[in-house]
N, C-alpha and C positions, 0 to 999 in steps of 0.2 A: 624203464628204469633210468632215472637220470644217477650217474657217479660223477666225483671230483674227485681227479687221480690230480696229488701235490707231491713231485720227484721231483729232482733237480739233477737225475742220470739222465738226459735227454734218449737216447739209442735206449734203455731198457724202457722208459714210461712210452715209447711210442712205438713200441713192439710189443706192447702189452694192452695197449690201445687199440693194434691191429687186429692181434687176436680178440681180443673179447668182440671185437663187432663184428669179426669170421662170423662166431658161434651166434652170437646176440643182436644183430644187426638192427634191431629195434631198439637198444640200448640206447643213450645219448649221454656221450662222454664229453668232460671237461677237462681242460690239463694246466696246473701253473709248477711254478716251481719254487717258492717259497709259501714261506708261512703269512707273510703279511698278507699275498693275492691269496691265497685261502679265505684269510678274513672277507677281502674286500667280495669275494665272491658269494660269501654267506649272509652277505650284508643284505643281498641283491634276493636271494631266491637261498631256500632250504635243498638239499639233495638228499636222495633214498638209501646216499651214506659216504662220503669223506674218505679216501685210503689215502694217509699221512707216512710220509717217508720221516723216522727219526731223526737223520742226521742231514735233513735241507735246512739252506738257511734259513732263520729266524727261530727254527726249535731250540735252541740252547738245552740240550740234551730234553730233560721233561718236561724243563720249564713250559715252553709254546704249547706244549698237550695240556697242560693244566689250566690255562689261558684260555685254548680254546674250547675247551670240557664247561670252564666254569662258565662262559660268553653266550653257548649256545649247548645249554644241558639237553636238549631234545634231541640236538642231531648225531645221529649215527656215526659214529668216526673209528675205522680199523687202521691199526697200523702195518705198514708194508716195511721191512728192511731187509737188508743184505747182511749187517752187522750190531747183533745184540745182542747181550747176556741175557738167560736164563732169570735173572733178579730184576733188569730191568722189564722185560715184558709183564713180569706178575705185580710190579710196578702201577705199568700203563694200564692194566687189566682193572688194579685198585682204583685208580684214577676214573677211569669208566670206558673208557673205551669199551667196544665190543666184537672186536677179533684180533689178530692175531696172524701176517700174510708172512710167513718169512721168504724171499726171493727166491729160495732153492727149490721150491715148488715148482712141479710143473704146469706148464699154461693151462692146463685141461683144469687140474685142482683148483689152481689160481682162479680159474674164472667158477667153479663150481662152488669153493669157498664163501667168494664174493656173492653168489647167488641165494647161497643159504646163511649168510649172515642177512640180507636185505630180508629175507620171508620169513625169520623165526624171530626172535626173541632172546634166544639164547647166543652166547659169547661163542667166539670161534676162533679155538687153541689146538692146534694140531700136536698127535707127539709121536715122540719116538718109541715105533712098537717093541724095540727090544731091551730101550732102559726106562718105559713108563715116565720118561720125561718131556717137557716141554721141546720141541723139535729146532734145531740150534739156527741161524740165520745163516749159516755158510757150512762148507761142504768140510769134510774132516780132509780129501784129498788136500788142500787148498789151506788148511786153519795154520796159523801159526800160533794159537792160544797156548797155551804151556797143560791148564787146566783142562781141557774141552777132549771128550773121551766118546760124546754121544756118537751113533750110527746113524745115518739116514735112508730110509725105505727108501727101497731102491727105484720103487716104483711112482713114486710120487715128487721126487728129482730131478732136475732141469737143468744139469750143467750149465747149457750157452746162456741159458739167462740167469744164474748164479755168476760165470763168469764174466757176463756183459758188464757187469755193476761192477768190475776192479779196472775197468778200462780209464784212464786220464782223458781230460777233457781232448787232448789234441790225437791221440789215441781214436778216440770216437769219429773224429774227422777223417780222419787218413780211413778207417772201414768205411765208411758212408763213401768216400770218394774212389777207393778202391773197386768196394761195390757197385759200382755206377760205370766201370770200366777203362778209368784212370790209371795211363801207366807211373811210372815212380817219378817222372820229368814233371809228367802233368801236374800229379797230386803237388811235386817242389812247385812249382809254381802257382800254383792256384794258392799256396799256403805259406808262400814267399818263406819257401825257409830252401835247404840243401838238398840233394836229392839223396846223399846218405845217409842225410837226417831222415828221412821218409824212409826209406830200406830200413833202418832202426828202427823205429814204429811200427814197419809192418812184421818184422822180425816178432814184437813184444808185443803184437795185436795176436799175432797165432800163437806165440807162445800161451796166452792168457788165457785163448779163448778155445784152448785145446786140439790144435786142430794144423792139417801140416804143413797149406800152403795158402797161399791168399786166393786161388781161388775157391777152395772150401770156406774160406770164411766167409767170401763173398756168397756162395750160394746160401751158406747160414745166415748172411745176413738180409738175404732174397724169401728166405721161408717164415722168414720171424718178422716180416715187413718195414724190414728198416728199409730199405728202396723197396718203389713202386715196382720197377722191372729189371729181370737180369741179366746182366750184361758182364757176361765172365770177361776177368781184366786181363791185361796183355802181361805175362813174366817178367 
């Protein structure tokens, strides 16, 4: 199977990367992070399907979907987010798209999803078993929508990589370098910023990502393959 995964969350698309070639290791994964290298990728060669984050750059909300729906009506394009309504997905579903990944899934779905959108025919919309509705792109823990009331199976739910996709770019940084076994000195310097500027980050990396110290996040971030190898950090 060749896929084009287009995120621009660095730490979720390449824990998600990880996994699928755990399970799939015949797979052959591509990764950009906007919409224009999407194009310029499609240009070159077709893929057996496209997972399009809605809100990287160059999508300007549906517009980029429409764009690249009408550009190349044969290829297979699902979209993947962390953050959409209910109206917009039945949107992109009009539009043509042919599935439907919301990030709160877990890896296991996630890639079993991906597998049976590539082998059928048919569209793929997951929902929520207890309101028969379309299944929300983030966790009701976590929502602050005013409107938003769905539940999510519990079993089909990913917190750490639900949560990985609200981390800030520099956020992202300080886990990757924590996880690699940078104490808070190192990380200040390798990031030339403060060293209780980095205590603050990692303060609001566990807050986020649920979890109670840095070295938990660090193993979580050891299991979900954002580092190669783990190297528990120093307190």
């Amino acid at each position: 199977m060749n896929i084009l995964l287009a995120d621009d969350h660095v730490l979720f698309r390449d824990a998600l990367i990880q996994f699928m070639i755990s399970i799939h290791p015949d797979w052959s994964i591509d990764s950009v992070c906007d919409l224009h290298a999407v194009i310029e990728k499609l240009q070159n060669k077709p893929f057996d399907l496209v997972l399009l984050d809605l809100r990287m750059p160059g999508m300007n909300r549906l517009k980029g979907l429409e764009k690249l729906v009408k550009e190349y009506p044969d290829q297979k394009i699902a979209i993947i987010t962390g953050v959409a309504e209910e109206h917009h997905i039945r949107e992109a579903i009009q539009i043509g798209v042919c599935g439907y990944l919301p990030k709160t899934l877990s890896g296991k779905a996630l890639v079993k999803a991906i597998n049976t959108i590539i082998t059928t025919d048919k569209a793929f919309v997951p929902s929520d078993l207890l309101s028969n509705t379309i299944m929300p792109s983030y966790h009701d823990d976590f929502n602050t929508h005013p409107d938003q009331n769905h539940h999510l199976p519990t079993d089909e739910a990913d917190p750490f990589m639900a949560n990985l996709s609200k981390l800030t770019d520099r956020e992202q940084e300080v886990l990757t370098l924590l996880a690699k076994g940078l104490s808070n000195k190192e990380i200040a310097r390798d990031l030339n910023v403060q060293t209780p500027t980095v205590k603050l980050h990692v303060s609001n990396v566990c807050k986020k990502l649920c979890v109670n110290n840095r070295t938990q996040a660090a193993i979580m971030a050891h299991q979900y393959g954002i580092v190669p190898k783990l190297e528990l950090p120093a307190e």
